[in-house]
C-alpha positions in Angstrom: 0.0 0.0 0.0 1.5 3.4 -0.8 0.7 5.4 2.5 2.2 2.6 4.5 5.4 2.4 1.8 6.3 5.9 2.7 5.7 5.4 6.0 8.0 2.7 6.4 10.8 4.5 5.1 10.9 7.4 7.0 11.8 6.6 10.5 15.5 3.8 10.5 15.5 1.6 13.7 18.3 4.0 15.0 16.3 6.8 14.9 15.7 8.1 18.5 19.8 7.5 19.0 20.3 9.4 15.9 17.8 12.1 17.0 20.0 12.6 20.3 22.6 13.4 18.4 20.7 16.3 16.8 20.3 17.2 20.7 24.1 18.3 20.6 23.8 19.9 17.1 21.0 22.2 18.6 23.1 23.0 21.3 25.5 23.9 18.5 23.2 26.1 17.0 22.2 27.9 20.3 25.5 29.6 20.4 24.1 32.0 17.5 21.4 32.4 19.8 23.2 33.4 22.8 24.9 35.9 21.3 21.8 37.3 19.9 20.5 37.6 23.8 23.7 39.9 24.2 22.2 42.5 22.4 21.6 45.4 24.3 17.4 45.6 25.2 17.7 48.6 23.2 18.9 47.7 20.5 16.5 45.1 20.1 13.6 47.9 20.6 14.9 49.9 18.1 14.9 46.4 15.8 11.3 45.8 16.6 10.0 49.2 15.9 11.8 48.8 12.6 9.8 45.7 11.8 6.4 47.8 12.6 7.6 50.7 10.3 7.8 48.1 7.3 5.1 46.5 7.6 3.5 50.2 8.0 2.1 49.6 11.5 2.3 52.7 13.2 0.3 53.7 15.9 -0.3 54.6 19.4 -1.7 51.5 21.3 -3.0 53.7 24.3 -3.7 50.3 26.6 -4.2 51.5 30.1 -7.7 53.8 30.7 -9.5 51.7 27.6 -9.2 48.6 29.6 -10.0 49.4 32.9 -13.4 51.2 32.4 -14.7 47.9 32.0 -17.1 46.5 34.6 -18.2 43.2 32.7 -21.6 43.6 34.0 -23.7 42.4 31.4 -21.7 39.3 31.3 -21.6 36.1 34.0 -18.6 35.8 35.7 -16.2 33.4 34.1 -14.5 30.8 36.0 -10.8 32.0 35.3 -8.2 29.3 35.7 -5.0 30.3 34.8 -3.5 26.7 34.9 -0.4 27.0 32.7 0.7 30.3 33.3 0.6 29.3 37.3 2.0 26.2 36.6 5.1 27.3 34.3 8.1 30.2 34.5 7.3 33.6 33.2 9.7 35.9 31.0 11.0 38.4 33.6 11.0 41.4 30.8 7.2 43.0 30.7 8.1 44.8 27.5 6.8 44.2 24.5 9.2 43.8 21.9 10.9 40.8 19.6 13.7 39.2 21.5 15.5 35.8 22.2 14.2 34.1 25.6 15.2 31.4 27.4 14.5 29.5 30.3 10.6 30.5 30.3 7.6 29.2 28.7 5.6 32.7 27.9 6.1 36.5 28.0 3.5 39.0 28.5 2.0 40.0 25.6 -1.0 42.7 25.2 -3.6 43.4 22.0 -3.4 46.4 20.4 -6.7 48.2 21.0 -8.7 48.6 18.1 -11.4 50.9 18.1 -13.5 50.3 15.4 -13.5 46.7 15.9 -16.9 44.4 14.6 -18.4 41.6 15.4 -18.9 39.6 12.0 -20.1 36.1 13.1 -20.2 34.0 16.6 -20.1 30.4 16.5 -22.9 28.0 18.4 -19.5 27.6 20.8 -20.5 30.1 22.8 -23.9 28.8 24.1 -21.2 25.7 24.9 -19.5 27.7 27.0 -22.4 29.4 28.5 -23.0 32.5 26.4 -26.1 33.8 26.2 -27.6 36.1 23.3 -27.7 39.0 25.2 -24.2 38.6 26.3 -23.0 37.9 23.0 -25.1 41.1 21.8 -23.3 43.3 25.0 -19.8 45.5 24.3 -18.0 44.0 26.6 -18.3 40.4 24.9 -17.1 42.7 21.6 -14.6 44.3 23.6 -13.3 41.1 25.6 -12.8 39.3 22.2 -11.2 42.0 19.9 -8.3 42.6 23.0 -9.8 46.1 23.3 -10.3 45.1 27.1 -8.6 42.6 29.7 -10.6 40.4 31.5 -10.0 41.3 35.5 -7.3 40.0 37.1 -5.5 38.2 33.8 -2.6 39.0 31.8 -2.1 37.7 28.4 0.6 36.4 27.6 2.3 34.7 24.1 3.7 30.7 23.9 7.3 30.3 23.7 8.1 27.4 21.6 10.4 26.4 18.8 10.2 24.2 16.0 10.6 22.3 12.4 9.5 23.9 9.1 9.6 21.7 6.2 12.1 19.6 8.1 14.4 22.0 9.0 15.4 23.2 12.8 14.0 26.6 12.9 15.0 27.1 16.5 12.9 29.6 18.4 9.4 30.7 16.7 6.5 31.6 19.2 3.1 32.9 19.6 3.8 35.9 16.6 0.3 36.3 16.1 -1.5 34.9 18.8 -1.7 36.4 21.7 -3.7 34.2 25.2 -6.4 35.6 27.3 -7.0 33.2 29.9 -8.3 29.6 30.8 -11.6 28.6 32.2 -13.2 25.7 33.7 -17.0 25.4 32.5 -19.3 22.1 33.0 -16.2 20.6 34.0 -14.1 21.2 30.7 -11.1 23.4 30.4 -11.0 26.0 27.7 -8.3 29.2 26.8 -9.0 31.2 25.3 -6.5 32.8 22.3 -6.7 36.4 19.6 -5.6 35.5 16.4 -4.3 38.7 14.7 -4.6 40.9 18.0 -0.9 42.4 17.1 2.5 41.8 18.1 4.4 39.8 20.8 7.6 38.9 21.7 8.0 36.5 19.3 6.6 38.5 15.9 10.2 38.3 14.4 9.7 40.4 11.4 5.9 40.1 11.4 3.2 42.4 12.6 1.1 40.3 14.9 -2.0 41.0 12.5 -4.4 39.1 10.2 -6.1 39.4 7.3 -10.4 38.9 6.5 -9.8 35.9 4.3 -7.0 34.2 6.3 -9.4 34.9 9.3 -12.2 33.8 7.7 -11.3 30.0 6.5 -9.7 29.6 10.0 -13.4 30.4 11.6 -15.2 28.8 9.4 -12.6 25.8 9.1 -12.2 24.7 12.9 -15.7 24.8 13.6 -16.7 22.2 10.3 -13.8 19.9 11.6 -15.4 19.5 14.9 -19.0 18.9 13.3 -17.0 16.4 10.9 -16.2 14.8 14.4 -12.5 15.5 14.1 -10.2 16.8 16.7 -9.6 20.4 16.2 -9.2 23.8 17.7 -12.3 25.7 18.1 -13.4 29.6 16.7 -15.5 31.2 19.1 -15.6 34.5 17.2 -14.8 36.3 13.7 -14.1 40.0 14.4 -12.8 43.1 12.0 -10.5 44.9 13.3 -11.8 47.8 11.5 -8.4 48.3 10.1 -6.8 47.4 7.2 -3.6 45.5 6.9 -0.6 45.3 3.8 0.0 41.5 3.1 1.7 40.0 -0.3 -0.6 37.2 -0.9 1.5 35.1 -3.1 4.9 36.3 -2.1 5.5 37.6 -5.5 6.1 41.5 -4.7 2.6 42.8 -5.1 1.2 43.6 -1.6 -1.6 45.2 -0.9 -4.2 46.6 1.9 -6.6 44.1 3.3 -8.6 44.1 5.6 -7.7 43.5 9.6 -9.7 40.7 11.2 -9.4 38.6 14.7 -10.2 35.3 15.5 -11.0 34.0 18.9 -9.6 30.7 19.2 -10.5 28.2 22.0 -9.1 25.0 22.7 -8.4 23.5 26.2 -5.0 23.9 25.8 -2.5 25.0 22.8 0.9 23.8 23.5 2.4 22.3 20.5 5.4 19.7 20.1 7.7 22.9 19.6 7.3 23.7 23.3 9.1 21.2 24.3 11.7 21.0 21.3 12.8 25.0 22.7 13.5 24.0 26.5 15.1 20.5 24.9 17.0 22.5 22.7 18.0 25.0 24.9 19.2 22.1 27.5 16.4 23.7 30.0 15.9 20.3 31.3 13.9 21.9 34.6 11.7 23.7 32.4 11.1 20.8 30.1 10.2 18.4 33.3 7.7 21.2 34.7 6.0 21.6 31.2 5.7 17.7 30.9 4.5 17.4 34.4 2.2 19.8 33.9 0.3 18.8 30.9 0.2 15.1 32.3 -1.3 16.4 35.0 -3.7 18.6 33.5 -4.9 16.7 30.3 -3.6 13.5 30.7 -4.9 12.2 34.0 -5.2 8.7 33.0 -1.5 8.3 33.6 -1.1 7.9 37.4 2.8 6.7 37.1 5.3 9.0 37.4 8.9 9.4 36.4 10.4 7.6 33.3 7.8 5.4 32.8 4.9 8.4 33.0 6.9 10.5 30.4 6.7 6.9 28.0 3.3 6.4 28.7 2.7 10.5 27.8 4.5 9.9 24.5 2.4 7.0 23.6 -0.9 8.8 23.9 0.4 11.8 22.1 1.3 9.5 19.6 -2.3 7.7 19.8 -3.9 10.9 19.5 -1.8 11.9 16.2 -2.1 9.0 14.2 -6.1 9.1 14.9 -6.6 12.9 13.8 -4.5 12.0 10.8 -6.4 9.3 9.8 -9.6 11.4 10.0 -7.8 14.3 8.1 -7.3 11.1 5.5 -10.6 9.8 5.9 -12.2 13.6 4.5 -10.0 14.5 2.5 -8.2 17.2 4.3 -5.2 18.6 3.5 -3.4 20.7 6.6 -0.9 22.0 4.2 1.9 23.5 6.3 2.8 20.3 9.3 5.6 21.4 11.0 6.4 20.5 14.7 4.9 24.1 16.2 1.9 23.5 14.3 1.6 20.0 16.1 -0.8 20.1 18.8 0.1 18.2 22.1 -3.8 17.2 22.9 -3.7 15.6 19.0 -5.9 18.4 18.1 -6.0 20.0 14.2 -4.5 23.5 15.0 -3.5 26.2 12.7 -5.6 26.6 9.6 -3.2 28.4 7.0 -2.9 27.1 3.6 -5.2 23.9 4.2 -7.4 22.8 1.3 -10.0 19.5 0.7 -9.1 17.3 -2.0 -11.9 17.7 -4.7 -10.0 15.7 -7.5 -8.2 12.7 -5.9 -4.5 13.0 -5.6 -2.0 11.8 -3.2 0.8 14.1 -4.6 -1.9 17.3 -3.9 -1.1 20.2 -1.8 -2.4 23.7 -1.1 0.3 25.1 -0.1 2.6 26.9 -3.3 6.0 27.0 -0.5 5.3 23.9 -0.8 4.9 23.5 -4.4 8.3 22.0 -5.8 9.3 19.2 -2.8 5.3 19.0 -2.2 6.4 17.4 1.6 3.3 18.2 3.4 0.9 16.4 0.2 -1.9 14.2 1.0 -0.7 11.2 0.6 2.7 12.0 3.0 0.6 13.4 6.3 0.6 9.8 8.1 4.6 9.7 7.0 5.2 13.4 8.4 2.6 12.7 11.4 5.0 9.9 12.0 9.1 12.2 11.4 7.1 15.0 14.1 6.8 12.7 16.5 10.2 11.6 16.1 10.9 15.0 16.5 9.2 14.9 20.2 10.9 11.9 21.2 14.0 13.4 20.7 12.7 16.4 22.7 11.3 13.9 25.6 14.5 11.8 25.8 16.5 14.4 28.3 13.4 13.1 30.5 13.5 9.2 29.9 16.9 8.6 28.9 16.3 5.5 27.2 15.8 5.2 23.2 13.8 1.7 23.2 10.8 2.5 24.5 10.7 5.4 22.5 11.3 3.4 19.0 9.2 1.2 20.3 6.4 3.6 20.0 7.1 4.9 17.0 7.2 1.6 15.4 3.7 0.9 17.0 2.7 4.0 14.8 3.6 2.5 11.7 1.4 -0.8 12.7 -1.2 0.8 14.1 -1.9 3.1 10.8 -2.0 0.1 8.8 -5.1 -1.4 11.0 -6.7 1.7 11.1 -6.2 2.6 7.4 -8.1 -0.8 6.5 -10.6 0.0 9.2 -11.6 3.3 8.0 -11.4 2.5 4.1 -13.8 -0.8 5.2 -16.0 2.2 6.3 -16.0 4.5 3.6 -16.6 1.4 1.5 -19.7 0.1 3.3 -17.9 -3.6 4.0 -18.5 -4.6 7.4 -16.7 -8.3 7.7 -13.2 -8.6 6.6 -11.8 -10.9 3.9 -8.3 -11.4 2.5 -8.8 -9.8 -0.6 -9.7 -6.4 0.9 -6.3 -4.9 0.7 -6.0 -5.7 -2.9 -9.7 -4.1 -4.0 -9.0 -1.2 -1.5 -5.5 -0.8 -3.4 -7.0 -1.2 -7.0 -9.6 1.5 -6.0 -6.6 4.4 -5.1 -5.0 3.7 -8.4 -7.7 3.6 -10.3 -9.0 7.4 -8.6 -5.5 8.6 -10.4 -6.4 7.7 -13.6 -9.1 10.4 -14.3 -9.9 13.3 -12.4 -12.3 11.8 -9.8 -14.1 14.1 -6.8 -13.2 12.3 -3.8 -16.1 13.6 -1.6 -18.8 12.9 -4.0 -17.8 9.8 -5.3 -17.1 8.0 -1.9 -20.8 9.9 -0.9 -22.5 8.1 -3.9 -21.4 5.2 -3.6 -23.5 4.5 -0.7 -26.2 4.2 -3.3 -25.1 1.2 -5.0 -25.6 -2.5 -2.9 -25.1 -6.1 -4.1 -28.2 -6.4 -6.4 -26.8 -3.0 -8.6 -26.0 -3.9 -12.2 -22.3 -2.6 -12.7 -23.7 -0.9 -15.5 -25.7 1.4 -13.1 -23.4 1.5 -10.2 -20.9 3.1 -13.0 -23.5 5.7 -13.6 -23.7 6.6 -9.9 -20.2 7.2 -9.4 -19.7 9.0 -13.1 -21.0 12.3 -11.4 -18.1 12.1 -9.7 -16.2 13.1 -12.5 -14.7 15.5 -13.9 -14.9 16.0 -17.8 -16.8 13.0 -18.1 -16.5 13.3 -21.8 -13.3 13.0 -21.6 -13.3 9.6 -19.7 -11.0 6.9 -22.1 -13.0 3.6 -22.9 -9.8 2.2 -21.0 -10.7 4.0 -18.3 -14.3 3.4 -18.3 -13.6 -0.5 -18.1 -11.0 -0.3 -15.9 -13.5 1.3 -13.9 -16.7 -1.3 -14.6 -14.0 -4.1 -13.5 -13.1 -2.7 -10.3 -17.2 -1.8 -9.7 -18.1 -6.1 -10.7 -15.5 -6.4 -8.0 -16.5 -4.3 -5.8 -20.6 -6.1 -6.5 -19.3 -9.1 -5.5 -17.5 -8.1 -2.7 -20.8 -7.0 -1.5 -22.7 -9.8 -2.1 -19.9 -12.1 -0.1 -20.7 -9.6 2.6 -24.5 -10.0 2.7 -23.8 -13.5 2.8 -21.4 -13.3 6.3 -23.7 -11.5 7.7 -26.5 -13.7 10.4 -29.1 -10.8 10.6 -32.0 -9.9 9.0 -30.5 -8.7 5.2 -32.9 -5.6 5.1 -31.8 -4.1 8.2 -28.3 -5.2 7.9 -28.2 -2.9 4.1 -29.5 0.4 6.2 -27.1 -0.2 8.8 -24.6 0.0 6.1 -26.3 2.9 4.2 -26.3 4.7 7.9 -22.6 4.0 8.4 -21.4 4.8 4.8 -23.4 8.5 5.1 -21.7 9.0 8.4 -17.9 8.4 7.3 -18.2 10.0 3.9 -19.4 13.4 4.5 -21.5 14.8 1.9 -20.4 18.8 2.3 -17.0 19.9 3.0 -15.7 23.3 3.1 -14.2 22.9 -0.4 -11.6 25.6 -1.5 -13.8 27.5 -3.9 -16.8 27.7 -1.5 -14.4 29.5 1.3 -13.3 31.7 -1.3 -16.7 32.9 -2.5 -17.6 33.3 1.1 -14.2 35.7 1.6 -14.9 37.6 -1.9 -18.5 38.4 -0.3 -17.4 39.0 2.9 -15.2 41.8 1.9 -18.1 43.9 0.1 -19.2 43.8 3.6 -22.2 40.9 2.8 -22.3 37.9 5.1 -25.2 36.0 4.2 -22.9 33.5 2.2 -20.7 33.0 5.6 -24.0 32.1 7.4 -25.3 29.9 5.1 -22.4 27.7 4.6 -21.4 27.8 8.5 -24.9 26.7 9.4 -24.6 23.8 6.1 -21.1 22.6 7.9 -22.6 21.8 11.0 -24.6 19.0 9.7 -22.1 17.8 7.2 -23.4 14.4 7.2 -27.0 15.0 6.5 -28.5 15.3 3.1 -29.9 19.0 3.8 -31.5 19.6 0.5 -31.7 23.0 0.9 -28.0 23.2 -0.1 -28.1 21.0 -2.7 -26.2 23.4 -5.1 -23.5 23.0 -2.3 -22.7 19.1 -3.2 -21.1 19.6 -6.9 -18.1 19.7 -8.7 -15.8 21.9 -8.6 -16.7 24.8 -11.3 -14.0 24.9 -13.6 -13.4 28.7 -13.2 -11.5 27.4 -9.5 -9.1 25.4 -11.0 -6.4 27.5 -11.2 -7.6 30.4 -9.0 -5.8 31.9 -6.0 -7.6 31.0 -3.2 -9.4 28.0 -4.3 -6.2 26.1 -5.6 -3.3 28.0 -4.8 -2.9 29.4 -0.7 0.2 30.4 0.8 1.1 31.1 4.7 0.2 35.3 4.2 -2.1 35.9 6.4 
């Protein structure tokens, strides 16, 4: 199988040892950064201020009497617990400015106030976390999620982490456009609360710390129809202007423009990445490292009661648990995250950081979204289980100053490889509607993938419509099914078309030996399988050109489009006829349009 090919190659049995190693090359490489924490602080001010001058950001930010006039009294008191910033070492420097750290797992970091700030849309999230309409109608729930106002007694703060991009140490990144609010406990459930676009921290580098409408938009819209699909993922509470506009170069090609500012509120219960603990590993904070493992044991993973060596192996085998199963549901849809690098790996094995994802609409292993991406194409659909599998390797190597010991550690990883290949059968048994396994699966699953090459095929309808065809369907008529599925059906070779009629008599039978396994009554056993094909192969999907028609809507200032297609993602399994025009092909103007096949990281 192809998947399980590249995954096989990709981590030798030497790894963890070899990734050790890398340990002392970091070290290496955090000589550069010593000396950059040498700078004098002023030196590094005057640095940052040059940053906000390029990117034209220029402005008083005027923090102290706009966020204390705020009583929050048309809004129930929230249950603040600041568990991570209690738990774990603060930057000593209160200033706001870019700069090396070290030794720390945050700095203080506050919004920019923006005054003309809107509320665009508000996600059913916030009844979840006990919202009501009036309070989502007040100011101070505007005010509280733009960053205009603190909430009392909290200081936000920015992530320090580090991390890989594109395979590459990139030592330390950050939170450069994210800045935290706080945490709270409701029903039971811990939630922080993050600004997306809110402006700069320590850790902008040469950015701004703001975001654009469209960016802002597909990450709202995005995180909210991956939790509906059922898959782990970040949530968007809120899509906000920022009543500003912002100068971005879409495509990095030397044409920027003005855009408009926007902020997302971003809500997750926690959003510490694999990076976090590849910058105190890499630093040789081993203190630092312990306390951030100890604390996220003991605050998300309270099934582990052991402690020591053999608690930091356990952690590393759930994390690794948790990865492979949102990967194979990113598989399962068709989702593309487009830009997997360690920082963008979330320790709770949730989907975080919607850049330049996209949905496969024609199947294609070698397809990515992403144009940095275009040449080597590392983070394509077919490699994400492979890449899942090199950024945990990149963890281990960042855990092993804790455990000390390589085997367990491979040991793990080579779990992931086997455990992908019984959950890769399971879930294509799903999509396929077979419910009792035979020897010969592998082989029709395998025939199916390379036949999907052969001519531009939609993945979401076809694996949607095939639901309709059962063990009495003439292959004839179950090709007929599936042909809306593709694109430029005229164009479909008589090779092709038989290839595909041989695959579907196959595919008949296979159905038929099924009905036959099966010891239940045959009627209700075919709308079990109906039921459980509909609820694996999701019939809407944000697809690439529907986000973009939403964004080119959304900046004439109309947002009908936006509600429509949230509320059609939240039921993304049910047949909703009312968006009908929603379940299609890809029109053929999107095919080579920026946005709807082309993304990059601008935000």
């Amino acid at each position: 199988m192809t998947l399980y090919q590249d995954i096989s190659s990709s981590t030798s049995t030497s790894s963890v040892q070899a990734a050790v190693e890398n340990n002392v090359s970091s070290s290496t490489k955090m000589s550069v950064r010593e000396q950059s924490r040498k700078m004098s602080v002023r030196a590094q001010q005057c640095q940052f201020e040059r940053n906000r001058e390029k990117c034209q950001f220029e402005r008083s930010r005027e923090l102290k009497d706009s966020r204390l006039s705020i009583t929050f009294a048309s809004m129930h008191k929230l249950h603040i617990n600041n568990s991570f910033t209690n738990a774990l070492p603060e930057d000593p420097i209160k200033e706001n400015f870019t700069r090396q750290v070290t030794g720390v797992a945050y700095s203080q970091a506050t919004p920019l106030t923006f005054r003309k700030a809107s509320l665009i849309h508000v996600s059913e999230l916030a009844k979840e976390l006990g919202f009501d309409q009036e309070e989502i109608a007040s100011a101070e729930f505007l005010q509280l999620f733009t960053g205009q106002v603190l909430y009392p007694k909290t200081q936000s703060y920015a992530m320090a982490y580090a991390g890989h991009q594109f395979g590459n140490w990139a030592g330390q990144l950050g939170d450069g456009r994210a800045i935290n609010l706080f945490e709270i406990v409701e029903n039971n459930n811990r939630w922080a609360f993050q600004l997306k676009g809110a402006g700069p921290t320590p850790y902008s580098r040469r950015g701004d710390g703001l975001a654009v409408l469209r960016s802002s938009i597909r990450e709202h819209l995005c995180s909210e129809a991956m939790h509906h699909l059922g898959i782990p993922t970040t949530r968007s509470l809120s899509l906000s202007l920022s009543g500003e506009e912002v100068l971005r170069d879409m495509m990095y090609n030397g044409n920027a423009a003005h855009e408009k500012g926007a902020i997302v509120c971003r809500v997750a219960p926690s959003f510490i990445r694999f990076g976090n603990f590849e910058l105190a590993a890499a630093q040789g904070e081993k203190e630092l490292l312990k306390k951030l493992t100890d604390y996220t044991i003991s605050t998300f993973y309270k099934n582990i009661t052991t402690s020591g060596k053999e608690a930091y192996i356990q952690f590393f085998q759930e994390v690794t648990d948790r990865t492979l199963e949102m990967i194979m549901h990113w598989q399962r849809v068709g989702f593309v995250h487009g830009v997997m690098n360690t920082d963008n790996m979330s320790i709770l094995g949730l989907t975080i950081d919607y850049g330049p994802y996209g949905w496969l609409e024609p199947y294609d292993h070698g397809w990515t979204p992403n144009t940095t991406d275009r040449q080597n194409k590392r983070y394509r659909y077919g490699a994400q289980p492979e890449i899942g599998l090199w950024n945990l390797l990149q963890l281990a190597n960042a855990l092993f100053p804790l455990i000390e010991d390589a085997a367990p550690l491979q040991e793990i990883l080579d779990s992931y490889r086997t455990n992908y290949q019984v959950q890769y059968l399971e879930t294509m048994m799903n999509k396929l509607g077979i419910y009792h396994t035979h020897k010969d699966d592998r082989d029709l699953i395998q025939q199916l993938e390379e036949i999907l090459h052969l001519h531009e095929t939609d993945m979401t309808i076809f694996y949607r419509e095939l639901s309709k065809i059962n063990s009495k369907t003439d292959k004839i008529d179950a090709f007929e099914v599936i042909s809306i599925a593709f694109y430029h059906l005229d164009q479909l070779s008589d090779a092709h078309r038989k290839e595909w009629l041989d695959w579907l008599e196959s595919y008949i039978l296979r159905l038929e030996l099924d009905v036959k396994m099966e010891a239940g009554d045959i009627i209700t056993f075919a709308k079990a399988r109906i039921q459980k094909m509909n609820a694996t192969n999701p019939k809407y999907v944000l697809r690439n050109y529907i986000a973009q028609l939403v964004i080119d809507d959304a900046d004439k200032g109309d947002y009908s489009l936006l509600n429509e297609i949230y509320t059609m993602l939240q039921k993304p399994y049910d047949e909703q006829p009312e968006f009908e025009k929603w379940y299609a092909l890809r029109p053929e103007w999107a095919r080579s349009k920026v946005g709807c096949s082309m993304l990059s990281c601008s935000s």
